[in-house]
C-alpha angles and dihedrals in degrees: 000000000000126000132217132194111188118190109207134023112230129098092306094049099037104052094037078065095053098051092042101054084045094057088053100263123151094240127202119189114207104193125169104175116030130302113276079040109208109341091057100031101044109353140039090015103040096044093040088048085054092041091055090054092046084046098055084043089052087048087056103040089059091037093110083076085070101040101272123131143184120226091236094032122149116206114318096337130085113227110192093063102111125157131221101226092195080050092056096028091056086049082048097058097035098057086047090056080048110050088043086046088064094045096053083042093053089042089055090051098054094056103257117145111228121202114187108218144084115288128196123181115254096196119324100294104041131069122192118201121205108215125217089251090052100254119125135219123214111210125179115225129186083196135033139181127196114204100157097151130212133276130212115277117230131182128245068242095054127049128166119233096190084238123067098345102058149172117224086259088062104058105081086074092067101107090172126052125247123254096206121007130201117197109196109207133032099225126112101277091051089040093058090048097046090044082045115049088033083064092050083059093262117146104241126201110185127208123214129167089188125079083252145013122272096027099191094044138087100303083216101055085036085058097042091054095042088054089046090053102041086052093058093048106275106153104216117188105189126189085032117124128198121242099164157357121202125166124202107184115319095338120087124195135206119199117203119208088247090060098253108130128202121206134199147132103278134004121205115210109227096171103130138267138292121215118243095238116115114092098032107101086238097140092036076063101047099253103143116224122197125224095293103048085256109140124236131244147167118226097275089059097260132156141217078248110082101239101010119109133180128203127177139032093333089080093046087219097140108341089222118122083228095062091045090055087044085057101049094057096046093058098048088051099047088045099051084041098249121148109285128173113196136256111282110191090189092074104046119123114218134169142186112232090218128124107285099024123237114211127177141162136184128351117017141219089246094050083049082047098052095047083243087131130357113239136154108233124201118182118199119194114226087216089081089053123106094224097053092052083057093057104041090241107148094162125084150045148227122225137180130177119193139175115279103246107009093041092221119181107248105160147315153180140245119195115186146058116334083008079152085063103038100048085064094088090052088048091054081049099052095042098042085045086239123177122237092242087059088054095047095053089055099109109237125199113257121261109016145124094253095058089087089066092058092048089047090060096044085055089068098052126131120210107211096200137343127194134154 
């Protein structure tokens, strides 16, 4: 029998183990920080678990469009609603032990062996597992994956004090709200916090050194959400880069590079990740890293290092816990000889749990832009759907790009409440190669949300001949 030596427990590690273990292989499970690692300690789990609670606050705020009203409303907004942010962040953290507690219980079930420690690679068949109490454990492997995550990058600048300076891993320690909040950095991660925190009522300044929000997405949808968040007061300063923070009592302090400075309570750093790769005998084994200590893999999650994977973060392939999870199991079932097909970026489903989310899979309007594919695009605004009337949702878009001729569903976008959900149907297009006249005959419920999707689709087709 096989065995298997995984280094990190989050979705890469987790679920290598699963499949392992279910293809008949002897697993042992090296975690340092917690099983579900990361996404499920400090990340995914803990920010979507705040945001659900800034999106139900969002819903009531703007619940007077509907009929519903406040005692004490003004206008067309409720003003009582308040949120208690150690309320919501103790329910944050305790979702989060709870959800890793059923992973490592799962993992126990199925028969992995979990060893709690730090491992490093001493050459590429052996892992060695230093212990709390400071002992190792050497422990042979035929197969080993490394999944060692990222960690937030912060600046010499910029340091994080875990009060009132803080990583995105630092903020579910907050038990009191901000009264005036800084998010450093545009990208996904500082575009959740800023949505998120704007909707508990938090002044929000935020920070880009970019010309709009959400650089790497859908400039449509980027555009649609900046315009969402600057209309309810989100103060966005773009082509302004960070020097430094520096905090001196209550008041923290952000510096620009042209001299302007912007002052609040508390500044979250949203600057990128770092992989989880120094200290772990990777090169000594032969595991090539590239510039920036990410490891590199093929698209069955192989190393330079014969027998030695990595999944996750650590390869900085698509830094989604979905695609960590996708390349764990890839590589289990390419290392125990199972039937694999490789990783295939093009049909990976991501959103932005922002409000409005942004949702997108496969090939993009940039890559249409840049002649980089040829596709036929239609967009298709929610505002015109029933549902949304309903709803009283005016924000948002569907989008969907296919191959010229054969219509072909390459990719799309969904702006709008629940995008994350109904982006799922294009996904099944895109990686089914569906046409969009496939995805148009589907029969969808009236009225609903998802029925723009449909109507997008119709919107692409292509009659071949037409005579009465």
């Amino acid at each position: 029998m096989a065995g298997v030596v995984i280094i990190g427990g989050g979705p890469g590690g987790y679920e290598a183990a699963l499949v392992a273990t279910q293809l008949g292989a002897e697993v042992t499970l090296v975690d340092r920080d917690g099983l579900g690692g990361s996404a499920v300690l400090t990340d995914c789990v803990p920010s979507k678990t705040l945001i659900a609670t800034s999106d139900l606050m969002a819903e009531v705020s703007g619940s007077a469009e509907l009929g519903i009203l406040a005692a004490d409303h003004q206008g067309d907004a409720a003003t009582t609603v308040e949120a208690d942010l150690a309320r919501v962040n103790a329910r944050v953290k305790a979702l989060a032990a709870a959800q890793s507690a059923d992973i490592e219980e799962r993992l126990v079930r199925h028969g992995v062996r979990i060893v709690h420690g730090r491992g490093r690679l001493d050459g590429p068949h052996t892992v060695v597992a230093t212990l709390a109490d400071g002992t190792e454990e050497r422990i042979p492997a035929d197969g080993v994956l490394l999944a060692t995550g990222a960690s937030p990058r912060t600046l010499p600048s910029a340091q994080p004090d875990g009060e009132r300076i803080l990583t995105w891993e630092q903020v579910y320690d907050l038990d009191e709200m901000p009264s005036e909040l800084i998010v450093v950095g545009s990208g996904v991660t500082g575009a959740e916090f800023a949505s998120a925190y704007l909707a508990l009522g938090v002044p929000v300044t935020l920070v880009s050194s970019r010309d709009m929000i959400l650089p790497g997405e859908d400039a449509d949808a980027a555009g649609v959400l900046e315009e969402v968040l600057t209309r309810k007061g989100m103060k966005l300063l773009g082509k302004s880069r960070m020097q430094s923070v520096a905090r001196e009592g209550d008041t923290v302090t952000v510096t620009l590079t042209d001299g302007r400075t912007v002052q609040g309570s508390h500044c979250i750093l949203a600057l990128g990740s770092v992989p989880n790769t120094a200290g772990l005998g990777l090169e000594e084994a032969g595991v090539h890293l590239d510039e920036g200590g990410f490891i590199k893999v093929d698209r069955v999650s192989r190393t330079s290092a014969r027998g030695v994977y990595a999944a996750g973060d650590c390869t900085g392939v698509f830094m989604l816990a979905s695609v960590a999870a996708m390349q764990g199991r890839i590589a289990m079932w390419h290392a125990l000889g199972d039937a694999v097909t490789p990783l295939d970026l093009k049909k990976v489903s991501s959103n932005v749990f922002t409000a409005p989310e942004i949702a997108t899979v496969g090939w993009t309007q940039k890559a249409v832009d840049a002649g980089e594919i040829q596709a036929e695009v239609v967009m298709l605004p929610l505002a015109t759907n029933a549902r949304a009337k309903m709803q009283g949702v005016h924000d948002g878009f569907v989008k969907l790009l296919c191959r010229p001729g054969t219509g072909t569903v390459i990719g799309g976008v969904v702006v709008g409440p629940r995008a994350s959900e109904l982006i799922h149907p294009v996904s099944l297009a895109v990686a089914e190669s569906l046409t969009a006249d496939q995805l148009a005959n589907a029969f969808t419920v009236y009225p609903s949300m998802s029925g723009s999707i449909a109507e997008a689709a119709r919107r692409l087709h292509k009659a071949e001949h037409l005579s009465f």
